[in-house]
C-alpha positions as a LaTeX table, in Angstrom:
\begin{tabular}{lrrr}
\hline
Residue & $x$ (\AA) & $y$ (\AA) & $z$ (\AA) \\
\hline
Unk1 & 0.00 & 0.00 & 0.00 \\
Unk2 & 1.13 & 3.65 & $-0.70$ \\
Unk3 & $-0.27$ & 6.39 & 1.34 \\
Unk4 & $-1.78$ & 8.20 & $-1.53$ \\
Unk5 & $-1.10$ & 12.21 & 0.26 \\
Unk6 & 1.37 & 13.29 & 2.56 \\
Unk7 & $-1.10$ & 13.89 & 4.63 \\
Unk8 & $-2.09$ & 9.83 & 4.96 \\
Unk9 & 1.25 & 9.33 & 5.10 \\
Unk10 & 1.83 & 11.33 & 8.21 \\
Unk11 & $-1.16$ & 9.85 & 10.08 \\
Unk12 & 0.18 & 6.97 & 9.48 \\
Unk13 & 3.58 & 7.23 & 10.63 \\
Unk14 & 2.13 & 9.35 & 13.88 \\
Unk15 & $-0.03$ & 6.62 & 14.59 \\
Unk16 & 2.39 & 4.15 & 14.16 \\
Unk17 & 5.03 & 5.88 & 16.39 \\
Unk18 & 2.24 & 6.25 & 19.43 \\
Unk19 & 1.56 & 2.55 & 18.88 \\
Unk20 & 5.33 & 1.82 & 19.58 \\
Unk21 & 5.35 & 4.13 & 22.33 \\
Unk22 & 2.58 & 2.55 & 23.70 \\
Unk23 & 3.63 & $-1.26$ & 23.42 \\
Unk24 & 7.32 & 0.33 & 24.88 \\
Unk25 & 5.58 & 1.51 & 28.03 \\
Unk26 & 3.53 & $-1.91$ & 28.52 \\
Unk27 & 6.57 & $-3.67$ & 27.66 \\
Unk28 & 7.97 & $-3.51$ & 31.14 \\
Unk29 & 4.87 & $-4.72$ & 33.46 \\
Unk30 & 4.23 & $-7.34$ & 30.74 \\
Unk31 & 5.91 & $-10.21$ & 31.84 \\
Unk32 & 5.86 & $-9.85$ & 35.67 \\
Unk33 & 5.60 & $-12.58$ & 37.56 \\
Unk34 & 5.88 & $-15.38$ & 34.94 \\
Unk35 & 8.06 & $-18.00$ & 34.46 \\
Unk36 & 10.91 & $-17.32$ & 32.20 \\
Unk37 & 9.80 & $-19.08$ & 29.08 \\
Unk38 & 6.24 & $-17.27$ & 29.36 \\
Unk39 & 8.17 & $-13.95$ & 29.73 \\
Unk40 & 10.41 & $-14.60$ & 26.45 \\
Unk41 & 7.19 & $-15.62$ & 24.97 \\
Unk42 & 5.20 & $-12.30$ & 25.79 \\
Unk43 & 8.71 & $-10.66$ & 24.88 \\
Unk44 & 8.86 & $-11.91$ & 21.83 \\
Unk45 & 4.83 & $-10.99$ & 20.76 \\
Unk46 & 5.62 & $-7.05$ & 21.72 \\
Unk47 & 8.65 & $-7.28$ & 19.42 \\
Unk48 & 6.63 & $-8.80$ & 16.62 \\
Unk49 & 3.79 & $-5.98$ & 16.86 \\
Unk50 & 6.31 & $-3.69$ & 16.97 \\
Unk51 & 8.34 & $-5.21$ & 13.80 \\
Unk52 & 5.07 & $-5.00$ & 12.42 \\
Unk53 & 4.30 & $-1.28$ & 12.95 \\
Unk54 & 7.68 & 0.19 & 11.64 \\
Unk55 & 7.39 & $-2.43$ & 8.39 \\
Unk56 & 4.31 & $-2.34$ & 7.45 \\
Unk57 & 2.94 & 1.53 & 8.82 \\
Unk58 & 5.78 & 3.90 & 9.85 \\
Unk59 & 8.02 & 2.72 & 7.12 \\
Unk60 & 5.48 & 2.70 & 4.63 \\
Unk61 & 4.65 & 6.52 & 5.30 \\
Unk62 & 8.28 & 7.46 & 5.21 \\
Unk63 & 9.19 & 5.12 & 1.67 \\
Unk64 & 6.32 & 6.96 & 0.04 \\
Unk65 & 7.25 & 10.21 & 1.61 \\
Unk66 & 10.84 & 10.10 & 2.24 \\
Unk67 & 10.60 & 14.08 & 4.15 \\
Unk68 & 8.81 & 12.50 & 6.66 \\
Unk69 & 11.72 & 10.36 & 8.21 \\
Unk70 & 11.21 & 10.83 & 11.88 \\
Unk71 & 13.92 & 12.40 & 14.28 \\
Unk72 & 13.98 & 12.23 & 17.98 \\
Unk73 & 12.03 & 15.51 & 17.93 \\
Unk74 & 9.31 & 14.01 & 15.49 \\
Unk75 & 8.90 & 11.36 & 18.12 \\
Unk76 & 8.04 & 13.57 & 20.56 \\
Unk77 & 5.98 & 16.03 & 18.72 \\
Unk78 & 3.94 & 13.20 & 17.69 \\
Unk79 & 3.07 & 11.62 & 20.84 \\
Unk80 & 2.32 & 14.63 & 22.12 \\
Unk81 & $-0.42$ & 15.11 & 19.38 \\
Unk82 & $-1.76$ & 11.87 & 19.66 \\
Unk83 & $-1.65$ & 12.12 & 23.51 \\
Unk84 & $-3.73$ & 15.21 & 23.23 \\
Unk85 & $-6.25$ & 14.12 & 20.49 \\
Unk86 & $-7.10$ & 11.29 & 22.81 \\
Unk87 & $-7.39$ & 13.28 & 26.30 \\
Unk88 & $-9.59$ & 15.79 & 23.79 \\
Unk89 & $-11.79$ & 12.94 & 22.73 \\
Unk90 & $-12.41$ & 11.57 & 26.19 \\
Unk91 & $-12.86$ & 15.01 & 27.12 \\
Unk92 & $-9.97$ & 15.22 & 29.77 \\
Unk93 & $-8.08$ & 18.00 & 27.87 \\
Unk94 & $-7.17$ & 21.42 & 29.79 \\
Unk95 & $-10.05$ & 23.82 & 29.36 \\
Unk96 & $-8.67$ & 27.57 & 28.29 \\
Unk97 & $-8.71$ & 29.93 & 31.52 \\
Unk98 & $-11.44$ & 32.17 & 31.65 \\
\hline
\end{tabular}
């Protein structure tokens, strides 16, 4: 598939880079308390979604686009979007002083 704008191409790779953020955070509690081969197991099924999301969303975006090749700051500016589009749609987002 090729992201047919820039602008599909950049949701994409947004989305895909809060997706790996997210998996990243989860990544830690994940395996607590299981025996070794279950925690190698859940391991290894985080690091195949998150193959998954740079091959087949993030680097798809940034192939078609090549201008949208994420830095650290890209990272960052991203999940803070996403972060706030979510808190917005649950309706947790700061309200503007009065």
């Amino acid at each position: 598939m090729i992201p047919p704008t820039i602008e599909c191409a950049r949701a994409m790779r947004d989305a895909g880079i809060d997706a790996m953020a997210a998996l990243d955070t989860g990544l830690p509690a994940a395996p607590a308390g299981l025996s070794p081969e279950q925690a190698a197991e859940v391991k290894r099924a985080f690091g195949k979604a998150m193959g998954e999301i740079v091959c087949e969303v993030i680097n798809v975006a940034v192939l078609a686009y090549p201008e949208l090749e994420p830095d650290a700051g890209d990272w960052t500016e991203a999940l803070r979007q996403r972060v706030r589009l979510r808190a917005e749609a649950l309706g947790l987002a700061p309200q503007p002083a009065p």
